[in-house]
mmCIF file of the N, C-alpha and C atoms, coordinates in Angstrom:
data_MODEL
# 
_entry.id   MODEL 
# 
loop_
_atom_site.group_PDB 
_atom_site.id 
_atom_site.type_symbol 
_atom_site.label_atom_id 
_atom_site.label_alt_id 
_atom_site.label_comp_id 
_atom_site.label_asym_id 
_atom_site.label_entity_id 
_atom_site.label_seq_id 
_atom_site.pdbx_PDB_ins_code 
_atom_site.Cartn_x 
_atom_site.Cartn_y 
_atom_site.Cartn_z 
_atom_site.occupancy 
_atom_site.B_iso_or_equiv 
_atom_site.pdbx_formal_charge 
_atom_site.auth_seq_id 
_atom_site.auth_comp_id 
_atom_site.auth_asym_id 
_atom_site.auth_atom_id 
_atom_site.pdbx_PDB_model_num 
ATOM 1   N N  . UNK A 1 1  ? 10.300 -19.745 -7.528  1.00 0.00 ? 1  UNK A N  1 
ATOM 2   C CA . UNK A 1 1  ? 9.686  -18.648 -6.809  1.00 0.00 ? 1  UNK A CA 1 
ATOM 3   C C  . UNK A 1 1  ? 9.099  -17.690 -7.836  1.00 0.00 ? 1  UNK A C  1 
ATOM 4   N N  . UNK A 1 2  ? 7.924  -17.452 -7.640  1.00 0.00 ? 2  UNK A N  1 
ATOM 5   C CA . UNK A 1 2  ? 7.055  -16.334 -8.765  1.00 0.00 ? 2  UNK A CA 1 
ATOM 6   C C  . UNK A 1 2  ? 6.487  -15.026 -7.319  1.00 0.00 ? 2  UNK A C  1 
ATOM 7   N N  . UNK A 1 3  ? 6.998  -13.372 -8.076  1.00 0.00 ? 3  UNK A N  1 
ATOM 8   C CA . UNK A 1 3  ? 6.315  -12.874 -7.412  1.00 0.00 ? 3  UNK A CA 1 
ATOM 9   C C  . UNK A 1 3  ? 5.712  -12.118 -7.998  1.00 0.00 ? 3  UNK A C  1 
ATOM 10  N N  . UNK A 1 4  ? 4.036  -11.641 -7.849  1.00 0.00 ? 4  UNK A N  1 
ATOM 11  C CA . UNK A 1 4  ? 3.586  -10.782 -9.035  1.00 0.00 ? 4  UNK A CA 1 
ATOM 12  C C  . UNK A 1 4  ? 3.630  -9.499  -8.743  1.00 0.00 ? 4  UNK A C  1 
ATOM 13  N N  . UNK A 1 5  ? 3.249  -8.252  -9.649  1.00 0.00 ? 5  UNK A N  1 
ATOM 14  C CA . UNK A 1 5  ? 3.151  -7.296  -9.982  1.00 0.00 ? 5  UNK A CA 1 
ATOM 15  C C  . UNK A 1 5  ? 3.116  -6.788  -8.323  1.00 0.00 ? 5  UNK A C  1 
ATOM 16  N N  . UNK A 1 6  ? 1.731  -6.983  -8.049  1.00 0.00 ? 6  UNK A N  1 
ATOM 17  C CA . UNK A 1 6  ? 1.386  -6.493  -7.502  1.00 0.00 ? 6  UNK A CA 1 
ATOM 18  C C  . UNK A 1 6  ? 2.160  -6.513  -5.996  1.00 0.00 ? 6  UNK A C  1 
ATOM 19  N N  . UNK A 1 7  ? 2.484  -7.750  -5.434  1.00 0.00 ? 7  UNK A N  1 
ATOM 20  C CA . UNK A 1 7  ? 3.315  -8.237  -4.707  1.00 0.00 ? 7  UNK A CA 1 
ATOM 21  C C  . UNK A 1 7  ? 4.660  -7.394  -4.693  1.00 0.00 ? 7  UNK A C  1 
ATOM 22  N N  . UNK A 1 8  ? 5.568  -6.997  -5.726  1.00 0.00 ? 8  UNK A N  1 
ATOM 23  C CA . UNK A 1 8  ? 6.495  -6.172  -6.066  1.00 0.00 ? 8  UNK A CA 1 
ATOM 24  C C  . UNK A 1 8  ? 6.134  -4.410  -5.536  1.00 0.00 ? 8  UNK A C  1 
ATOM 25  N N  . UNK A 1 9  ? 4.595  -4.363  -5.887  1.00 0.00 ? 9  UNK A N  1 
ATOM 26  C CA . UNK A 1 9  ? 3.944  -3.089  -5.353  1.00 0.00 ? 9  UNK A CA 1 
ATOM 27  C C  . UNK A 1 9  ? 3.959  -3.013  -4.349  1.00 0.00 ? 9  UNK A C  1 
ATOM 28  N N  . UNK A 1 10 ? 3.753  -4.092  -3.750  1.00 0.00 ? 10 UNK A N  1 
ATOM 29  C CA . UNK A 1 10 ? 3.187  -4.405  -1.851  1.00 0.00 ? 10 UNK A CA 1 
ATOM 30  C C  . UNK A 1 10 ? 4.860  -3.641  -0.945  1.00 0.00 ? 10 UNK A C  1 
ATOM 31  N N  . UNK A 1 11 ? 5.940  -5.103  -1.692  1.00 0.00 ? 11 UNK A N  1 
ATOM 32  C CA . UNK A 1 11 ? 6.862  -5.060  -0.937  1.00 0.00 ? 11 UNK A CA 1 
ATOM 33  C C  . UNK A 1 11 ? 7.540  -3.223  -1.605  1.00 0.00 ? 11 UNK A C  1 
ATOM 34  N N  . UNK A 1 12 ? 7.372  -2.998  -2.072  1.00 0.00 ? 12 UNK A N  1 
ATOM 35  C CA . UNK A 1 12 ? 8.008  -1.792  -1.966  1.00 0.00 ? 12 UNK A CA 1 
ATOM 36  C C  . UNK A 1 12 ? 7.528  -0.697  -1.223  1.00 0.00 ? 12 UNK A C  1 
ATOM 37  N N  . UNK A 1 13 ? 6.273  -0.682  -1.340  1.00 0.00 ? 13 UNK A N  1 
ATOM 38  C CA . UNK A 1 13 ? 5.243  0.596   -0.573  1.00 0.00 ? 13 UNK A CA 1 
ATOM 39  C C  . UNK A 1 13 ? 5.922  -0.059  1.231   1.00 0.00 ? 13 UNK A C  1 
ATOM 40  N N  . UNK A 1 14 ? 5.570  -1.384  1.452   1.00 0.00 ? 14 UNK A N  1 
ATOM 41  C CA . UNK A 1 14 ? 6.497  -1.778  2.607   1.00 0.00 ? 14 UNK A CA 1 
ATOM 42  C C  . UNK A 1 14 ? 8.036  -1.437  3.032   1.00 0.00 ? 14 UNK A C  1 
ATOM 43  N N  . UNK A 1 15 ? 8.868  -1.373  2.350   1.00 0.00 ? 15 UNK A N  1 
ATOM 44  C CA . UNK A 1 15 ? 9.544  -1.099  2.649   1.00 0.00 ? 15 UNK A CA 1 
ATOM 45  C C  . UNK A 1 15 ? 10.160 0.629   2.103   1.00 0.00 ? 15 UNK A C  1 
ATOM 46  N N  . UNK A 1 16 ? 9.371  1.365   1.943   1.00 0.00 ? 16 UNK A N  1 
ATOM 47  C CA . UNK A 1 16 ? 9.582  2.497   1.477   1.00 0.00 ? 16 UNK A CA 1 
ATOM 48  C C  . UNK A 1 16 ? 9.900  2.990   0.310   1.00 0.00 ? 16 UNK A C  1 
ATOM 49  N N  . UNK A 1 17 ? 10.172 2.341   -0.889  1.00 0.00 ? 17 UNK A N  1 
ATOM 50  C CA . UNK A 1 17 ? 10.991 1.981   -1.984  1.00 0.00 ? 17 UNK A CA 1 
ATOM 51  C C  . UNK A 1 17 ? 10.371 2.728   -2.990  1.00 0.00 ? 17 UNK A C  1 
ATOM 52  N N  . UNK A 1 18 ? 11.441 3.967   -3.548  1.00 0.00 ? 18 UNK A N  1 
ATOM 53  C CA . UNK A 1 18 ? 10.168 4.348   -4.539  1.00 0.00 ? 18 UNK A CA 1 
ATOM 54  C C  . UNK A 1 18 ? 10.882 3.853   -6.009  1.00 0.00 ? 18 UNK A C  1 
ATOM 55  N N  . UNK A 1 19 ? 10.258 4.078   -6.974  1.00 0.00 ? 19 UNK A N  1 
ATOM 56  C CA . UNK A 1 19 ? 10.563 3.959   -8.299  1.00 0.00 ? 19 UNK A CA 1 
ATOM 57  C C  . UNK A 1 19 ? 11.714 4.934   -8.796  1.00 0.00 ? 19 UNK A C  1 
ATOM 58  N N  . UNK A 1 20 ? 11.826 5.832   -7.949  1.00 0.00 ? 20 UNK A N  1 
ATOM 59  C CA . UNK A 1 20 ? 12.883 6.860   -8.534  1.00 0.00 ? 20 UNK A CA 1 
ATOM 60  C C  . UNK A 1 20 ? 14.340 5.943   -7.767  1.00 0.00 ? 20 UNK A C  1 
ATOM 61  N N  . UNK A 1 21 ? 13.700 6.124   -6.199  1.00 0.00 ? 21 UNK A N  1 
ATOM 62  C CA . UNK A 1 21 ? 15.220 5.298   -5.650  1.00 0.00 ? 21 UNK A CA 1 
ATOM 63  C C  . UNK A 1 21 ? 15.843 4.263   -6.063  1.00 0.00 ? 21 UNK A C  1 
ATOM 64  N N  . UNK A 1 22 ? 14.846 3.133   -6.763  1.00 0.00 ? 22 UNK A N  1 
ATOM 65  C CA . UNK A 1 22 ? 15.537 2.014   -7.432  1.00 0.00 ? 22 UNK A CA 1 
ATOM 66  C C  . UNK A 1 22 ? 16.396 2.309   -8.174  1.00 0.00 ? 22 UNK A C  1 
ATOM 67  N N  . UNK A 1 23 ? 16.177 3.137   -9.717  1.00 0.00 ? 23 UNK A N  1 
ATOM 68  C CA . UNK A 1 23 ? 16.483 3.567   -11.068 1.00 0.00 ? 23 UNK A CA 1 
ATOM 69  C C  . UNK A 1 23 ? 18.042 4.036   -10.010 1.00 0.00 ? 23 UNK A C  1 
ATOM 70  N N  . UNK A 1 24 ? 18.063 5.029   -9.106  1.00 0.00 ? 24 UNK A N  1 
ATOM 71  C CA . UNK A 1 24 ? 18.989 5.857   -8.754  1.00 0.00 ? 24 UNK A CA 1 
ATOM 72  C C  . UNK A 1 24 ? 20.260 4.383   -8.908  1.00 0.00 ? 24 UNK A C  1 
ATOM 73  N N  . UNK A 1 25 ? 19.489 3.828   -6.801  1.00 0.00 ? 25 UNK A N  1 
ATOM 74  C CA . UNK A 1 25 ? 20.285 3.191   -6.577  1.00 0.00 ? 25 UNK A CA 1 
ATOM 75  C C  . UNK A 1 25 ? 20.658 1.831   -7.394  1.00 0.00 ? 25 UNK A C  1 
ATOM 76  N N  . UNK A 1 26 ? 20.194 1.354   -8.420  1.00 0.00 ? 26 UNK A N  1 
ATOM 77  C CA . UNK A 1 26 ? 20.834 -0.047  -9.251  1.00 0.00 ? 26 UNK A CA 1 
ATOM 78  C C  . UNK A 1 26 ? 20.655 -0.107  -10.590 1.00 0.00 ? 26 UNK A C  1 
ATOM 79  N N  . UNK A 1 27 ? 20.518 1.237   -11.048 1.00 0.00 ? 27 UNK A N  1 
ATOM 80  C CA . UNK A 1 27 ? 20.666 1.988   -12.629 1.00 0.00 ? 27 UNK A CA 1 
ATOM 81  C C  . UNK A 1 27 ? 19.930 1.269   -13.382 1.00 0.00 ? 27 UNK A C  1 
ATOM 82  N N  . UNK A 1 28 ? 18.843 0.879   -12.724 1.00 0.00 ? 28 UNK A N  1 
ATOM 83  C CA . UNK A 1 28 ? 17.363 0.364   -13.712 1.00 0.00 ? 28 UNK A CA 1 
ATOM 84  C C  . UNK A 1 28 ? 16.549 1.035   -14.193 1.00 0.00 ? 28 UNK A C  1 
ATOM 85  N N  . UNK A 1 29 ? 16.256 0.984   -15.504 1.00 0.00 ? 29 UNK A N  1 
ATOM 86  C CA . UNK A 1 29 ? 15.534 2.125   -16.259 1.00 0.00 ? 29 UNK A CA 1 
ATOM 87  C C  . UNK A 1 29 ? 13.731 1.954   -15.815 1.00 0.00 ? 29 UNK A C  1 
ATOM 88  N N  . UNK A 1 30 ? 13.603 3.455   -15.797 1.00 0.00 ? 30 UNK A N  1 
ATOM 89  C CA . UNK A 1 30 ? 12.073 3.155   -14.994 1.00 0.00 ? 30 UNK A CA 1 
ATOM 90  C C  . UNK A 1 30 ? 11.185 2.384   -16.084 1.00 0.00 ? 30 UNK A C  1 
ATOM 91  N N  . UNK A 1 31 ? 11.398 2.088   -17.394 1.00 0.00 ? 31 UNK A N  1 
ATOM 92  C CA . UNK A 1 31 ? 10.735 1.243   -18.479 1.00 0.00 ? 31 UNK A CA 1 
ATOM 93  C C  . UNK A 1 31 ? 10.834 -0.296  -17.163 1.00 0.00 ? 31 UNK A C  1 
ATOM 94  N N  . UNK A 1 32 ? 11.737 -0.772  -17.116 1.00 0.00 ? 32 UNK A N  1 
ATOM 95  C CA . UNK A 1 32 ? 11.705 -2.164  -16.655 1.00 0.00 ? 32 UNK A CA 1 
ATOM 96  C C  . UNK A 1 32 ? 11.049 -2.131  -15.546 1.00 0.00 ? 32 UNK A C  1 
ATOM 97  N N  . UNK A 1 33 ? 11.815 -0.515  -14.371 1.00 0.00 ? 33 UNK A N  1 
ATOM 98  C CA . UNK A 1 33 ? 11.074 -0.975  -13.050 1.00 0.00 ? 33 UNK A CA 1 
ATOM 99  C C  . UNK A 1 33 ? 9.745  -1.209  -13.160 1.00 0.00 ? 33 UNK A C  1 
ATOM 100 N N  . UNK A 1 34 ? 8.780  -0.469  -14.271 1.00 0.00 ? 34 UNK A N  1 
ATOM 101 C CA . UNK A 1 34 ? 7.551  -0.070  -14.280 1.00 0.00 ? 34 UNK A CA 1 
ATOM 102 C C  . UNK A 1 34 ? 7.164  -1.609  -15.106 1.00 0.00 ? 34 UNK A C  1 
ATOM 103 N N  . UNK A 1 35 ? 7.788  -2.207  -16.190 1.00 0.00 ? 35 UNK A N  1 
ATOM 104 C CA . UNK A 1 35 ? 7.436  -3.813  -16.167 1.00 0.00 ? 35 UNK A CA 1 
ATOM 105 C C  . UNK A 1 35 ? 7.081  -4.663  -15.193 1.00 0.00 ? 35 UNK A C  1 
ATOM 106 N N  . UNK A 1 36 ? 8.214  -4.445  -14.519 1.00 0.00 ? 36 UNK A N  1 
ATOM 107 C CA . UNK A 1 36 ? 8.056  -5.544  -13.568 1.00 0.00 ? 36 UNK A CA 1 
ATOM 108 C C  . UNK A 1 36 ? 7.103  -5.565  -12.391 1.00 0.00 ? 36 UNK A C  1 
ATOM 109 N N  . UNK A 1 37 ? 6.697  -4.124  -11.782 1.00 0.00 ? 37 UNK A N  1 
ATOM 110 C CA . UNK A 1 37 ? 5.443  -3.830  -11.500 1.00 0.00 ? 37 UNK A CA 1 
ATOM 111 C C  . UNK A 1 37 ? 4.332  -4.448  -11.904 1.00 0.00 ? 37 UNK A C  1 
ATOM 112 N N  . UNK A 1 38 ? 4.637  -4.186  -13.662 1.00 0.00 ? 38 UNK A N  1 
ATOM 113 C CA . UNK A 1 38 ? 2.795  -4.795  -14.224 1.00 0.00 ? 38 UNK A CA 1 
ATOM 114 C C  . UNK A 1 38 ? 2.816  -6.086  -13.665 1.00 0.00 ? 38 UNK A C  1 
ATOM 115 N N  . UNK A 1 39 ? 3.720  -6.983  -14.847 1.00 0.00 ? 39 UNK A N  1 
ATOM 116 C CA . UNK A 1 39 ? 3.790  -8.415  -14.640 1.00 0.00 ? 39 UNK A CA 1 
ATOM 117 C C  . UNK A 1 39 ? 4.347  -9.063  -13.818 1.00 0.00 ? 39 UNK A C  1 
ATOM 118 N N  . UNK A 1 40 ? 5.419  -8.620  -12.838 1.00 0.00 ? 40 UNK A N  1 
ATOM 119 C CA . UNK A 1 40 ? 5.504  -9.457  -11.856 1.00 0.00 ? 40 UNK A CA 1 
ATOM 120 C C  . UNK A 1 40 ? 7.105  -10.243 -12.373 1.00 0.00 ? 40 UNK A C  1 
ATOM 121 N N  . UNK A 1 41 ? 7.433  -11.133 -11.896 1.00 0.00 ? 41 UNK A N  1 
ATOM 122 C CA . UNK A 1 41 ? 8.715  -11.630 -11.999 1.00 0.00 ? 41 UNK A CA 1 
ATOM 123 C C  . UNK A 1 41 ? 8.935  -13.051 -11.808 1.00 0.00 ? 41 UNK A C  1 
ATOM 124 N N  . UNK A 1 42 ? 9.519  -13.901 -11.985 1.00 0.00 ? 42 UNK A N  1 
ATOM 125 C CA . UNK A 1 42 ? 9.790  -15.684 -11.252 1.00 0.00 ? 42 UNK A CA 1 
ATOM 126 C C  . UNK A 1 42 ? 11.067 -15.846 -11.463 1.00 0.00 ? 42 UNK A C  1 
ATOM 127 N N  . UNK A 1 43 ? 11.268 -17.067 -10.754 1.00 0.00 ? 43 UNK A N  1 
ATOM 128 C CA . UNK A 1 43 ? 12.480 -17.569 -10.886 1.00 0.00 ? 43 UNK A CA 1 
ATOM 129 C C  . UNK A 1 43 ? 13.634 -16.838 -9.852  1.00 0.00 ? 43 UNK A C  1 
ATOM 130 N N  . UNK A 1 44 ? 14.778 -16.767 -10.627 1.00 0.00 ? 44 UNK A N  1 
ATOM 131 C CA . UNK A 1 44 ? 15.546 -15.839 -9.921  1.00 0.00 ? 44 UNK A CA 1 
ATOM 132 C C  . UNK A 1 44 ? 15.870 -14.724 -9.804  1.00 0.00 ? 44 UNK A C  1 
ATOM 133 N N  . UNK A 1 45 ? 14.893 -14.432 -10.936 1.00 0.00 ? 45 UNK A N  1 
ATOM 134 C CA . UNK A 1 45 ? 14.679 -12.558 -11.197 1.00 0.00 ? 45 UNK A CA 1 
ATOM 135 C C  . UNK A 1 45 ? 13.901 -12.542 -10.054 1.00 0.00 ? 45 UNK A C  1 
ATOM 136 N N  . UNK A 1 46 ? 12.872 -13.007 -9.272  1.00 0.00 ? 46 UNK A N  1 
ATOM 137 C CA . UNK A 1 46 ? 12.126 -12.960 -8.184  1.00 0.00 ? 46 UNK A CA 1 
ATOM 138 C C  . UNK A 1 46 ? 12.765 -12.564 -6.900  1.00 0.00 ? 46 UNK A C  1 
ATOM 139 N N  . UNK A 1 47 ? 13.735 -13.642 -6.545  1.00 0.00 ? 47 UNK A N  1 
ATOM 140 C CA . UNK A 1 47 ? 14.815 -13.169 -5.597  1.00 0.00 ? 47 UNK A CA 1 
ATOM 141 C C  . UNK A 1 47 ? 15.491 -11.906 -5.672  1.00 0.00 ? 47 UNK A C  1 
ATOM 142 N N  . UNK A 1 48 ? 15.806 -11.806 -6.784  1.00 0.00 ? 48 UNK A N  1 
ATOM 143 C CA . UNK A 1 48 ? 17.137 -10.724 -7.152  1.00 0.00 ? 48 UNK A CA 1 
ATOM 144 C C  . UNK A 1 48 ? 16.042 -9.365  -6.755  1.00 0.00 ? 48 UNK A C  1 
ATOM 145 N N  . UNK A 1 49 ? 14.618 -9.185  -7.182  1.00 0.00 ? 49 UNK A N  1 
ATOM 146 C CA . UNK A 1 49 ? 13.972 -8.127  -7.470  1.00 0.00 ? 49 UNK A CA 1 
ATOM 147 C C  . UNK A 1 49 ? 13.801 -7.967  -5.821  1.00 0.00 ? 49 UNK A C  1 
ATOM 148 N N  . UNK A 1 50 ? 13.753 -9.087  -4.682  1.00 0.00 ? 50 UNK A N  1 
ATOM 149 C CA . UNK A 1 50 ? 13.406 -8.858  -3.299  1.00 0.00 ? 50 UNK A CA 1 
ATOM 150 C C  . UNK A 1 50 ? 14.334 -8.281  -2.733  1.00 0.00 ? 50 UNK A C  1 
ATOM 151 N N  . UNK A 1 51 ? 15.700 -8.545  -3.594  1.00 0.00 ? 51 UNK A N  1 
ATOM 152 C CA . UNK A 1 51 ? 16.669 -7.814  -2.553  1.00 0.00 ? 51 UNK A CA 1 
ATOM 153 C C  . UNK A 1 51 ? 17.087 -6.834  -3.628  1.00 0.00 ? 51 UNK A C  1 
ATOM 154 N N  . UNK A 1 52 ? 16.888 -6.091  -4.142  1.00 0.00 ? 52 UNK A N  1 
ATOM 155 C CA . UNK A 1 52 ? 17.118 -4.615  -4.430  1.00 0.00 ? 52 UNK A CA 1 
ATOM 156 C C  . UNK A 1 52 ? 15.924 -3.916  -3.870  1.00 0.00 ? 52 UNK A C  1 
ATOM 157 N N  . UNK A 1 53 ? 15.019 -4.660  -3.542  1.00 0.00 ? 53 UNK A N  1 
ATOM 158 C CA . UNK A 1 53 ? 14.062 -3.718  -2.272  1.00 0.00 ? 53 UNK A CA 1 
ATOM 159 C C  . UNK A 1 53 ? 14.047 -3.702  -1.318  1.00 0.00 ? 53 UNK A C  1 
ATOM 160 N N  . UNK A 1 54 ? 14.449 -5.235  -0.958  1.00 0.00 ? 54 UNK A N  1 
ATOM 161 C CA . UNK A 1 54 ? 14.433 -4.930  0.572   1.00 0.00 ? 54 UNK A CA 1 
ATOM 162 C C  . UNK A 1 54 ? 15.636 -4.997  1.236   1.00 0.00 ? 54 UNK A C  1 
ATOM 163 N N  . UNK A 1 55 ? 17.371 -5.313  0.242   1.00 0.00 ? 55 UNK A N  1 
ATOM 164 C CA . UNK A 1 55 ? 18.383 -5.286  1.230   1.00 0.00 ? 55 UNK A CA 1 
ATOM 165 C C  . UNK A 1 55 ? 18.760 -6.710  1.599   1.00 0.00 ? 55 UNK A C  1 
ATOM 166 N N  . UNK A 1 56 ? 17.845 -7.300  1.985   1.00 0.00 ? 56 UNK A N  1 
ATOM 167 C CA . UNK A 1 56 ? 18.265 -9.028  2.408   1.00 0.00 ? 56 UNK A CA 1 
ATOM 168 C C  . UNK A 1 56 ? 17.581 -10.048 1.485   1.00 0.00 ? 56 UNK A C  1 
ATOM 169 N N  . UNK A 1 57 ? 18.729 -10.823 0.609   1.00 0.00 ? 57 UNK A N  1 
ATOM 170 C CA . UNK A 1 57 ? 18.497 -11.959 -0.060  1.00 0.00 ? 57 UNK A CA 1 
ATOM 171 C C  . UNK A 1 57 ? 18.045 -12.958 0.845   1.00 0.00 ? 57 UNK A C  1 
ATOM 172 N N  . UNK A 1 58 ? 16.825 -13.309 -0.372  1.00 0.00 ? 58 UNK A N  1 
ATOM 173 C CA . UNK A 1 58 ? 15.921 -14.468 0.294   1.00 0.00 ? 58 UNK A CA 1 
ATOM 174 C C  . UNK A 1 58 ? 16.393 -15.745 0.248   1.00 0.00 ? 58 UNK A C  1 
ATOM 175 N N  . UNK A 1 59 ? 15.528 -16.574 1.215   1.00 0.00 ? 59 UNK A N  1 
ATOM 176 C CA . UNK A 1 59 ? 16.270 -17.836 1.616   1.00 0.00 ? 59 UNK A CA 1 
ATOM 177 C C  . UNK A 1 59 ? 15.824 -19.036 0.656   1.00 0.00 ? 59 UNK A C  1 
ATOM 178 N N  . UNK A 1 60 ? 16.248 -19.093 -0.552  1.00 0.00 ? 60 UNK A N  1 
ATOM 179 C CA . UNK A 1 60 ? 15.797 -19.997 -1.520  1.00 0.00 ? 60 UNK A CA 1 
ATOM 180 C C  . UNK A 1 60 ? 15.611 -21.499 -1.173  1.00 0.00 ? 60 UNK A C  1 
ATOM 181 N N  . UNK A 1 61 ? 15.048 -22.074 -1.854  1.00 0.00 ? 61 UNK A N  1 
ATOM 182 C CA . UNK A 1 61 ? 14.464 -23.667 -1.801  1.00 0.00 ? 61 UNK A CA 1 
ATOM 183 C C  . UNK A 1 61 ? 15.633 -24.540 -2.861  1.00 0.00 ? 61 UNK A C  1 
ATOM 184 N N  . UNK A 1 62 ? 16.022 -25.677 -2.436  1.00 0.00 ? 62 UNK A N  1 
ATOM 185 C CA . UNK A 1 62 ? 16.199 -26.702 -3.568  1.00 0.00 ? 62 UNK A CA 1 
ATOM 186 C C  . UNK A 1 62 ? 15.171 -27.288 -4.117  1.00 0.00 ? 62 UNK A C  1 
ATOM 187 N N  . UNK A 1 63 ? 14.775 -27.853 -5.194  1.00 0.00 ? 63 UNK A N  1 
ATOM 188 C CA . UNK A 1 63 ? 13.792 -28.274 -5.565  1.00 0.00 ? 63 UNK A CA 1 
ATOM 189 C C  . UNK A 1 63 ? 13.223 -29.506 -4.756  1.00 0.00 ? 63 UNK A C  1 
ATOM 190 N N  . UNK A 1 64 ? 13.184 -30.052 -3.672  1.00 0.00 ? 64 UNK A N  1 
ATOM 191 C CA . UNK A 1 64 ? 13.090 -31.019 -2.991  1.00 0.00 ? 64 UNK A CA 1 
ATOM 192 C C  . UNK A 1 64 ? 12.560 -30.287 -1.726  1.00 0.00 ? 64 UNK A C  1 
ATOM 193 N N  . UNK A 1 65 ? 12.446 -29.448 -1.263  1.00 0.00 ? 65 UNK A N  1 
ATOM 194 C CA . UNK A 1 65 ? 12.091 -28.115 -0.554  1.00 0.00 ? 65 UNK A CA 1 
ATOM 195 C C  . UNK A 1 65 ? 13.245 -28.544 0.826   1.00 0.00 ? 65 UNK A C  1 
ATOM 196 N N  . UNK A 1 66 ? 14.458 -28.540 0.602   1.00 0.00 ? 66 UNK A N  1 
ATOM 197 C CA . UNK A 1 66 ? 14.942 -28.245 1.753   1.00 0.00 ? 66 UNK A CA 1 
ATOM 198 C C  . UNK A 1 66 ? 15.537 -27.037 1.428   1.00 0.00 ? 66 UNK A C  1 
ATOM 199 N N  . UNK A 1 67 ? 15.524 -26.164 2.750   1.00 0.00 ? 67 UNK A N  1 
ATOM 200 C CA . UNK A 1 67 ? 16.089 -24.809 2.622   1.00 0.00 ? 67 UNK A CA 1 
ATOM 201 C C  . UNK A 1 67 ? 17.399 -24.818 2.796   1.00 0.00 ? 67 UNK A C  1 
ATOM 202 N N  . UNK A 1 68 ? 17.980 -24.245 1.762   1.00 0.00 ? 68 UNK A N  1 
ATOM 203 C CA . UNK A 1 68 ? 19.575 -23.425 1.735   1.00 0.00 ? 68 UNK A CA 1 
ATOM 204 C C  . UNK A 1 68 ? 19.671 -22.431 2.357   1.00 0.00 ? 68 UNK A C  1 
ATOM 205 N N  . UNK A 1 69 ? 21.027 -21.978 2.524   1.00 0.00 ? 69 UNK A N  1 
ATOM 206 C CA . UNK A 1 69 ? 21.564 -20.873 3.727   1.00 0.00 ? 69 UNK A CA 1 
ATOM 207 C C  . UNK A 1 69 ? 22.375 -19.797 1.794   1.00 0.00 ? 69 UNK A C  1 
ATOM 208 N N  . UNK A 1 70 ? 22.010 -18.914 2.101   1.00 0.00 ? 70 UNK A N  1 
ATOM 209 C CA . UNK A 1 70 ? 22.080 -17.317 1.105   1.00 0.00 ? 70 UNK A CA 1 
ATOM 210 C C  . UNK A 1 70 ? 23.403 -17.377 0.641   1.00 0.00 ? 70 UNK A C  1 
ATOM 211 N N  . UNK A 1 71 ? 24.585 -17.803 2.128   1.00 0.00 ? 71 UNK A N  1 
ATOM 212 C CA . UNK A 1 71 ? 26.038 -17.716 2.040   1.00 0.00 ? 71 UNK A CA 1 
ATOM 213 C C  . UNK A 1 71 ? 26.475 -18.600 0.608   1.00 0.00 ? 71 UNK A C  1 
# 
């Protein structure tokens, strides 16, 4: 899973999320939040970055694309 910059921009302005509330709520320094903004994220930093914004971990793929359950 790759999500970019901008995408990270999207889902936060979506879900209300500002740059200060992150830093507050999951003691990320605004240097990184503001990285990951530029460039964007993959892998499982991708996931991890969806749910400190939006609250609900995403429903990841096995590499074979059947979907797993979060639990």
């Amino acid at each position: 899973m790759k999500i970019t910059g901008h995408g990270i921009i999207r889902l936060m302005r979506n879900h209300k999320v500002t740059i200060r509330a992150l830093k507050v709520r999951h003691q990320i320094t605004l240097k990184r939040i503001r990285e990951v903004r530029t460039d964007g994220v993959e892998g499982f930093l991708a996931e991890e970055w969806i749910y400190l914004i939006t609250g609900v971990w995403p429903v990841s793929s096995k590499p074979n694309g059947v979907p797993t359950s979060p639990v």
